[in-house]
C-alpha positions in Angstrom: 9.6 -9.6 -5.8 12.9 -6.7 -5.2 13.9 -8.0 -1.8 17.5 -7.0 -0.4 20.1 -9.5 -0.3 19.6 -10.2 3.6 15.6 -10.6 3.3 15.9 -13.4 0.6 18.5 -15.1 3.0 16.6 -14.8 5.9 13.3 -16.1 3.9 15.4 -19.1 2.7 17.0 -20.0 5.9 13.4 -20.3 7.2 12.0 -22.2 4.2 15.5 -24.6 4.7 14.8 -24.9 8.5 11.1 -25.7 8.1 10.0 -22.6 10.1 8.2 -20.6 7.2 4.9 -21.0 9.3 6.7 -18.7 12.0 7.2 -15.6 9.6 3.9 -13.8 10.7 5.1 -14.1 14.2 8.5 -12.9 13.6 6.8 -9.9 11.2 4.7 -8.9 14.1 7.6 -9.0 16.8 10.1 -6.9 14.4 7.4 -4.5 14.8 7.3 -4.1 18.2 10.5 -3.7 18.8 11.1 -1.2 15.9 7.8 0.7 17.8 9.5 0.2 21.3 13.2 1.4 19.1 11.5 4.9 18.3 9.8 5.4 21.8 6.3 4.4 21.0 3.5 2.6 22.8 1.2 0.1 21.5 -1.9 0.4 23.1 -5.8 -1.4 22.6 -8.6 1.0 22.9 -11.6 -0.6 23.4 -14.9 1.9 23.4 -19.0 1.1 23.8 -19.7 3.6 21.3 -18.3 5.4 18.4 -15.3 8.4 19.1 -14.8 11.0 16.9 -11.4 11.2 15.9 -11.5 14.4 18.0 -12.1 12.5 21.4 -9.3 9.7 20.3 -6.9 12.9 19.1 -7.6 14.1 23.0 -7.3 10.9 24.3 -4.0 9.7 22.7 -2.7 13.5 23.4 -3.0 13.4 27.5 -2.2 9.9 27.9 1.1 10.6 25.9 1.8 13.3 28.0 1.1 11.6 31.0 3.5 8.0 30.1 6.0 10.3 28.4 6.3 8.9 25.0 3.9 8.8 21.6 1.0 6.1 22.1 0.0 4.0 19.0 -4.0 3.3 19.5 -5.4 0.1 17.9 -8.6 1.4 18.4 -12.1 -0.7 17.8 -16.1 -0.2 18.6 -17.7 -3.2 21.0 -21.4 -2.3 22.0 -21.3 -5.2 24.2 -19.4 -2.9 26.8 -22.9 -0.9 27.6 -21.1 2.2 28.2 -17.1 3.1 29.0 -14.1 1.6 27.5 -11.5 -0.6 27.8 -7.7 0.1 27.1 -4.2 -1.9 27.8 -1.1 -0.2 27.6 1.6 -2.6 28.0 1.0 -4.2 31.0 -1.8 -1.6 32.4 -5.2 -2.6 31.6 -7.6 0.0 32.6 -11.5 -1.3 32.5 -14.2 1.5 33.5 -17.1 -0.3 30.9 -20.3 -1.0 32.7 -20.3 -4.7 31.5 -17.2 -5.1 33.9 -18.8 -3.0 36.9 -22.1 -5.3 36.6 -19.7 -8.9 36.4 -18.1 -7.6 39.5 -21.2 -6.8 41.5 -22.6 -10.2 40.2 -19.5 -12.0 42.0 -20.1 -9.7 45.5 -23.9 -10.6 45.5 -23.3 -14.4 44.6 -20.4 -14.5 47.4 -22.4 -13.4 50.3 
């Protein structure tokens, strides 16, 4: 493989200091910060149904607006939710699925 200079000394010093298993770790946090570097947000999406890519353009479009920099959507389908969606931003989760709603009138009818 054509790695630079630095890469194959990096890789080495991790295969000589037994911490090789580490590298998908490391791959995933030079990531983020290169994300956070450029002014971009990682965020989950989680929906109950389908969205066109339409709805998720919208979506990604006012919530950028509204925190000020570019959002990154890793966006996937979970029909478990009923209806609504689920989405973290950083440390914001925001939950508005039905499945949640129903777990928390559950715990109100099973504490009285």
């Amino acid at each position: 493989m054509n790695f630079s200079k630095i890469t194959k000394n990096f890789l080495s010093v991790l295969v000589v200091k037994r911490r090789i298993f580490f590298i998908n770790k490391i791959f995933l946090n030079f990531l983020s910060l290169a994300s956070r570097q450029r002014g971009e947000l990682k965020a989950s999406l989680i929906s109950s149904k389908n969205l066109t890519s339409d709805e998720l353009e919208g979506l990604n479009k006012e919530l950028s607006q509204t925190m000020g920099t570019s959002i990154a959507f890793d966006y996937k389908v979970d029909e478990d939710l009923i209806g609504g969606l689920k989405m973290q931003i950083g440390s914001l989760m925001i939950d508005t699925s039905i499945k949640n709603k129903l777990k928390k009138y559950e715990q109100t009818m099973l504490e009285t």
